[in-house]
Backbone as CSV, one residue per row, in Angstrom:
resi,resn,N_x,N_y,N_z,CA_x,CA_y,CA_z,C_x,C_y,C_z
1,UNK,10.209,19.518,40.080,11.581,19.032,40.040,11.829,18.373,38.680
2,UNK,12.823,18.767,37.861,13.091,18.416,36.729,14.103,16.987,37.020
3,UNK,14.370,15.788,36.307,15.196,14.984,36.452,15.168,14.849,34.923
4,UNK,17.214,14.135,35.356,17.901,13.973,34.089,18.411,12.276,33.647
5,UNK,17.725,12.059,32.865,18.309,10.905,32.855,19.788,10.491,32.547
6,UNK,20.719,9.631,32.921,22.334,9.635,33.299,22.081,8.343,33.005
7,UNK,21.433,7.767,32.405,21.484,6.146,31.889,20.854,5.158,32.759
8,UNK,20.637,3.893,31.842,20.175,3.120,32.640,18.839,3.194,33.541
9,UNK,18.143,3.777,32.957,16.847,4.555,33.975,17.314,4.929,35.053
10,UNK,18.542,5.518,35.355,18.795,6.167,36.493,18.581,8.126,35.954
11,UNK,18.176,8.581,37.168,17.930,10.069,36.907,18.671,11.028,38.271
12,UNK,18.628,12.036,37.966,19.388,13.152,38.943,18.940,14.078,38.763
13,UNK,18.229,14.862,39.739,17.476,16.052,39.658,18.410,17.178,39.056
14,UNK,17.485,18.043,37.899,18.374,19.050,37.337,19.236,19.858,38.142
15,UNK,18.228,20.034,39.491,18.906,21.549,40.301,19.773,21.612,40.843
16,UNK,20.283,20.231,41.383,21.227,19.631,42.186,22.741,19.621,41.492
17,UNK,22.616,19.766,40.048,23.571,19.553,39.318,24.673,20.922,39.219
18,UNK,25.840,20.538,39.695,27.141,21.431,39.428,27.827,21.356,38.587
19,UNK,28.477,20.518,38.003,28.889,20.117,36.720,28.857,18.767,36.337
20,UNK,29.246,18.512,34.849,29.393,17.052,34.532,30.796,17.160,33.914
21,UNK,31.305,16.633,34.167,32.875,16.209,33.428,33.368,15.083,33.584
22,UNK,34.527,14.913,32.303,35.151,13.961,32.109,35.524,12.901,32.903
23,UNK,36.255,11.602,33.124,36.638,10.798,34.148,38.746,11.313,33.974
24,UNK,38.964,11.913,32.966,40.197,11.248,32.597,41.269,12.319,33.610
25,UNK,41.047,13.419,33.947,42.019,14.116,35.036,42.404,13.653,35.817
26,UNK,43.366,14.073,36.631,44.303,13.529,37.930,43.128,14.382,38.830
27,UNK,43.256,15.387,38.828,42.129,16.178,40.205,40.601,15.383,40.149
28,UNK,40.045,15.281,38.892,38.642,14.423,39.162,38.883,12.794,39.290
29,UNK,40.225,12.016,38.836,40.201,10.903,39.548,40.332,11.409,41.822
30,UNK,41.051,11.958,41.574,40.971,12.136,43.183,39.651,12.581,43.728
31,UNK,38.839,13.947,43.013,37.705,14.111,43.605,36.806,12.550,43.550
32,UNK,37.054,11.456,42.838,36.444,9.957,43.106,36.761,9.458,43.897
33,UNK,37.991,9.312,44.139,38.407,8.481,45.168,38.184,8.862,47.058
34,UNK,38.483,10.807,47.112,38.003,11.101,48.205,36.234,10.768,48.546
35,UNK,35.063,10.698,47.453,34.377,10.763,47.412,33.793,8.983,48.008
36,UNK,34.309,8.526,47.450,34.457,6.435,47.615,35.165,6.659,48.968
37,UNK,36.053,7.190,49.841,36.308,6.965,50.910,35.239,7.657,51.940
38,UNK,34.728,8.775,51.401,33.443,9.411,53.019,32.601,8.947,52.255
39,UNK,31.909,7.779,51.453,30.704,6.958,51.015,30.009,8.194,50.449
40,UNK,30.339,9.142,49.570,29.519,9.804,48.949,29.552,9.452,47.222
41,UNK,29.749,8.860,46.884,29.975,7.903,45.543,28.698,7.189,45.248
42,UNK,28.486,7.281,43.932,27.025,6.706,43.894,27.302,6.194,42.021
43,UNK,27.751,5.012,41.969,27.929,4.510,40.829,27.160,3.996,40.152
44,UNK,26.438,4.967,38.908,25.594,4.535,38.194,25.827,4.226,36.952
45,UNK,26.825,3.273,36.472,27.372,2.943,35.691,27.090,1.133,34.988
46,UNK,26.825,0.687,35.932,25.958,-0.718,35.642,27.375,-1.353,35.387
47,UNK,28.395,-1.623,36.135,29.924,-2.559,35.635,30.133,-1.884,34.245
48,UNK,29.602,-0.594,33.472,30.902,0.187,32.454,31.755,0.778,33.047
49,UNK,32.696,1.189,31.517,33.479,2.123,31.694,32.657,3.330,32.258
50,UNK,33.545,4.407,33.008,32.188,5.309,33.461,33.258,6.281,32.711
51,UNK,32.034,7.394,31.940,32.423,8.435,30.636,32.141,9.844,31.437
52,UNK,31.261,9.801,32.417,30.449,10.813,32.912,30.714,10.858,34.489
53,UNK,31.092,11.977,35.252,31.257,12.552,36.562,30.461,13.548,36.678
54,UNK,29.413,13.294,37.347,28.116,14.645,37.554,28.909,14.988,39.627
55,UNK,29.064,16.002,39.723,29.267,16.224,40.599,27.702,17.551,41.205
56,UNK,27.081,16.860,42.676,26.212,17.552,42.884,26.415,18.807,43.785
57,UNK,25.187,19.479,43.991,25.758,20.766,45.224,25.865,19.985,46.596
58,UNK,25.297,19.525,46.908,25.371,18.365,48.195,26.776,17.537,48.158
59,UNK,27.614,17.310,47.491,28.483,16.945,47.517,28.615,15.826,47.198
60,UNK,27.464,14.967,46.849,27.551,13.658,45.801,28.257,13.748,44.675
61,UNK,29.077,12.681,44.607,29.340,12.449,43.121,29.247,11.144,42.845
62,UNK,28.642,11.073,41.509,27.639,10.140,40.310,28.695,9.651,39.136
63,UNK,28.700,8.342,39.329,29.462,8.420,37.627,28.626,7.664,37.109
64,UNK,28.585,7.851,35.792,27.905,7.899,34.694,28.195,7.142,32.985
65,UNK,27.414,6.043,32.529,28.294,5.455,31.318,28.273,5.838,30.221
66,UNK,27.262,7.171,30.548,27.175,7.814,29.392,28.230,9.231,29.318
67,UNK,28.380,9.527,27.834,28.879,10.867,27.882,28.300,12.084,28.376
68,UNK,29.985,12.794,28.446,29.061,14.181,28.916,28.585,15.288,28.130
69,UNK,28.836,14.826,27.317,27.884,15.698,26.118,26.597,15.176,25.859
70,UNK,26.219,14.350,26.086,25.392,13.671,26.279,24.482,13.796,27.248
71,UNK,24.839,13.816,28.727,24.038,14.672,29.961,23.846,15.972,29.925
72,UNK,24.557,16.478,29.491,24.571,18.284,28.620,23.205,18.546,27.978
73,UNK,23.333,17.827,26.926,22.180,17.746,25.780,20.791,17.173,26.387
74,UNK,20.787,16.509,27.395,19.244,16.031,28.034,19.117,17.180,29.203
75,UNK,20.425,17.998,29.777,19.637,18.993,30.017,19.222,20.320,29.546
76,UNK,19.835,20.368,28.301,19.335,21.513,27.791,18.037,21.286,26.893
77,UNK,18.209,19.705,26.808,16.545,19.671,26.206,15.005,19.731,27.380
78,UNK,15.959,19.829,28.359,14.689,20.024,29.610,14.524,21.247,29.712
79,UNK,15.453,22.146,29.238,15.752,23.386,29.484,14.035,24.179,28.420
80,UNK,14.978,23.849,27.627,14.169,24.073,25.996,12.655,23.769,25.868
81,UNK,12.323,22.543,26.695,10.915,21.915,26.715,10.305,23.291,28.029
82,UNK,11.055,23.441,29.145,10.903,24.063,30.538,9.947,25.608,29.573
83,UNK,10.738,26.284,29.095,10.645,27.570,28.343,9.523,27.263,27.382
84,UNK,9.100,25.985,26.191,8.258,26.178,25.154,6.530,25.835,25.753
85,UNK,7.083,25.482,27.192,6.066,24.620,28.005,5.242,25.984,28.634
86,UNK,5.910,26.803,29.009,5.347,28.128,29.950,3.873,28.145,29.536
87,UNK,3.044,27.945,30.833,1.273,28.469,30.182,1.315,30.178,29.923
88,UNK,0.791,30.101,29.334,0.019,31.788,28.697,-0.536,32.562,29.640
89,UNK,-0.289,33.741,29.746,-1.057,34.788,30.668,-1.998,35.217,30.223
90,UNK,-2.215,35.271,28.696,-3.358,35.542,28.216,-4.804,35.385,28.401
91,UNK,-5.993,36.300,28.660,-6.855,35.965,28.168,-7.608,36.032,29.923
């Protein structure tokens, strides 16, 4: 299981992940707010502004004080490490 770090030593397993986007829309403020009313909200933001909405396949959603270019980039560097990491068939 790969995990991503989303700040704050908080992490979120890669696989689980559906997208990350912005806070600033009218449809993803609502996907928050429906999410804060059936307790599936999981604020990992430490009292910031939250920059980052990771929405999972389970239907969690995560906010986040970091950017989302930023959660992007730690997973494509897991990505990148995942692939240079492969053991050898060789031999």
């Amino acid at each position: 299981m790969k995990l991503i770090n989303i700040g704050f030593g908080n992490m979120v397993s890669a696989s689980r992940l559906i997208a990350v986007v912005s806070p600033e829309s009218a449809p993803i403020k609502r996907i928050i707010s429906d999410a804060r009313d059936k307790g599936q909200l999981i604020d990992a933001t430490y009292g910031r502004r939250t920059r980052a909405v990771i929405i999972t396949d389970c239907g969690y959603i995560i906010l986040s004080a970091i950017q989302p270019e930023t959660v992007a980039g730690r997973l494509s560097v897991k990505n990148e490490q995942e692939t240079t990491e492969a053991p050898d068939n060789e031999g």
